[in-house]
C-alpha positions as CSV (number, residue, x, y, z in Angstrom):
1,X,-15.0,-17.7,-5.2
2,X,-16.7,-16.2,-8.6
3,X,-19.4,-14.6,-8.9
4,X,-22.3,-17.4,-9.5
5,X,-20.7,-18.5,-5.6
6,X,-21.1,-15.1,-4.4
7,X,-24.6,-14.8,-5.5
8,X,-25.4,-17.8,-3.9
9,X,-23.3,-17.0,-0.6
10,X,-25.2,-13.6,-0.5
11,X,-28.9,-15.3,-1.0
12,X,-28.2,-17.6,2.0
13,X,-26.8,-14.8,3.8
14,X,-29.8,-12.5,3.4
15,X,-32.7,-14.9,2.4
16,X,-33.3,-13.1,-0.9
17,X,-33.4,-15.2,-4.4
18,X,-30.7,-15.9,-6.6
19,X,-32.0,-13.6,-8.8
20,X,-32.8,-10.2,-6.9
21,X,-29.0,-11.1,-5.7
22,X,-28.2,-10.9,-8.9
23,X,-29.9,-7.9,-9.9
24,X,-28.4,-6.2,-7.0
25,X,-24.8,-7.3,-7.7
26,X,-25.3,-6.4,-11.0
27,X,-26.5,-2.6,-10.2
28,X,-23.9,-2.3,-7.3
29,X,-20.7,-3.5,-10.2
30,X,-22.6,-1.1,-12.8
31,X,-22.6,1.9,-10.3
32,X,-19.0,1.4,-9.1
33,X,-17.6,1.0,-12.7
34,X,-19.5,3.9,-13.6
35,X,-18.1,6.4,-10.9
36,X,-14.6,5.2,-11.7
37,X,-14.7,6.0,-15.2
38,X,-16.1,9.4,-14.4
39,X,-12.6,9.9,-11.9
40,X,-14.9,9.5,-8.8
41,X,-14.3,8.1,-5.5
42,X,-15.8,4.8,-3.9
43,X,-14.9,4.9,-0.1
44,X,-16.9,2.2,2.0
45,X,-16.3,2.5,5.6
46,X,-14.2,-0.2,7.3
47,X,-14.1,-2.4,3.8
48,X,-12.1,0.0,1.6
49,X,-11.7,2.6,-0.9
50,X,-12.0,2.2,-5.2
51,X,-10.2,5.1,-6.8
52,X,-8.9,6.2,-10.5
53,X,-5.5,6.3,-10.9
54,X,-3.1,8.0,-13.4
55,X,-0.3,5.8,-14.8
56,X,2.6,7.8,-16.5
57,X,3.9,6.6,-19.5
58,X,7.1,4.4,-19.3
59,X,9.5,2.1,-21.1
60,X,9.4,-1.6,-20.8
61,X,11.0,-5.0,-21.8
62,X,9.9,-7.5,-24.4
63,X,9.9,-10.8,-22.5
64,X,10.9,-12.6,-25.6
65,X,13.3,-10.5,-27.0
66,X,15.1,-9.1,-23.6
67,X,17.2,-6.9,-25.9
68,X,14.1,-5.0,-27.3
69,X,12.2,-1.9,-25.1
70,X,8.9,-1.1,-25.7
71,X,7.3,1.8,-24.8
72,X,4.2,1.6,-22.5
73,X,1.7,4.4,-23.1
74,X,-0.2,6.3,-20.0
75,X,-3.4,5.1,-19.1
76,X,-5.6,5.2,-16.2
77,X,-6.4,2.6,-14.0
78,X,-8.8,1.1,-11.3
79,X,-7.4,1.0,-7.7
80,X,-8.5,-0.8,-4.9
81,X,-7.2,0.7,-1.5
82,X,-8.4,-1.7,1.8
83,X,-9.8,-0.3,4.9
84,X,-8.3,-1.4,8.1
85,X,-11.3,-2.8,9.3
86,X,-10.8,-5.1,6.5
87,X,-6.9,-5.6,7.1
88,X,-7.3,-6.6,10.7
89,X,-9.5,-9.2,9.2
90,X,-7.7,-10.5,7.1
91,X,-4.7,-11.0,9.3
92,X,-6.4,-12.3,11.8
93,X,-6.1,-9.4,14.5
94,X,-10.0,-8.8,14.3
95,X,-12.7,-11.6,14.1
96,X,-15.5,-11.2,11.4
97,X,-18.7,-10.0,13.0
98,X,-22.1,-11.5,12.8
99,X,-23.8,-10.1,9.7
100,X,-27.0,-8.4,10.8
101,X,-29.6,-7.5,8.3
102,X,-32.4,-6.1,8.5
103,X,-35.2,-7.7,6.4
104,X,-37.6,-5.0,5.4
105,X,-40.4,-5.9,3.1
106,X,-42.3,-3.3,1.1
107,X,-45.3,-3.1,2.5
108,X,-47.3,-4.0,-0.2
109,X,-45.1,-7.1,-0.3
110,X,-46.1,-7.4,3.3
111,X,-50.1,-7.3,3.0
112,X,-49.6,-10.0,1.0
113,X,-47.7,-12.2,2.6
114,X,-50.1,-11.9,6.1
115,X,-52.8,-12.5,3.5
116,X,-54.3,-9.0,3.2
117,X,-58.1,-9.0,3.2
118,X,-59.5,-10.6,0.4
119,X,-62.4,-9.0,-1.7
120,X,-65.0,-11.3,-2.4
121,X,-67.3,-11.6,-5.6
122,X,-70.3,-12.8,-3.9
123,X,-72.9,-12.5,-1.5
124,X,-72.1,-11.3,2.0
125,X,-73.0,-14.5,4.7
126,X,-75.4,-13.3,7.6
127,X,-74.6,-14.3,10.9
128,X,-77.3,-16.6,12.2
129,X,-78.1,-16.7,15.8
């Protein structure tokens, strides 16, 4: 699946647009990339953990030239550590729940989709009995 297939999976899913999924998927990546680079620590319950790694400096092997060692300079790295909620998933041991979301509207949004009361421009109507 890439991402264009997740954003659409996700707007079915939740009965948002394509593009406040988007926006949201956008903001989510953003914030996680920006907590790794700062060393942080992503832990979502039951799906998994994102974490920094450091990776020492070591010697490796040109694949064309077999003969010839290269050295491989430290560097730190993105890690992705799964939550056994996640694993039992995966391997079958636990079935995927129903997703359950709750669909709250601003209420501004709200008012207007009810059709909030409407102001009128002109002359107030007079019952007639």
């Amino acid at each position: 699946m890439n991402k264009a297939e997740l954003v659409t999976q996700i707007a079915h899913a939740t009965g948002h647009n394509k593009v406040q999924v988007q926006s949201a998927l956008a903001a989510t990546l953003h914030v996680i990339t920006g907590a790794l680079s700062r060393g942080e620590r992503i832990t979502l319950i039951g799906f998994g953990t994102f974490e920094r790694r450091q990776r020492q400096a070591r010697v490796g092997v040109n694949p064309q030239d077999p003969k010839q060692k290269l050295r491989i300079a430290a560097a730190r790295v993105p890690a992705f550590r799964a939550g056994q909620e996640l694993k039992d998933i995966v391997d079958g041991r636990a079935k995927l729940p129903n997703l359950e979301i709750s669909r709250h509207e601003p209420k501004h949004a709200a008012k207007a989709a009810k059709g909030g009361k409407k102001k009128s421009g002109g002359k107030k109507s007079k019952k007639r009995r």
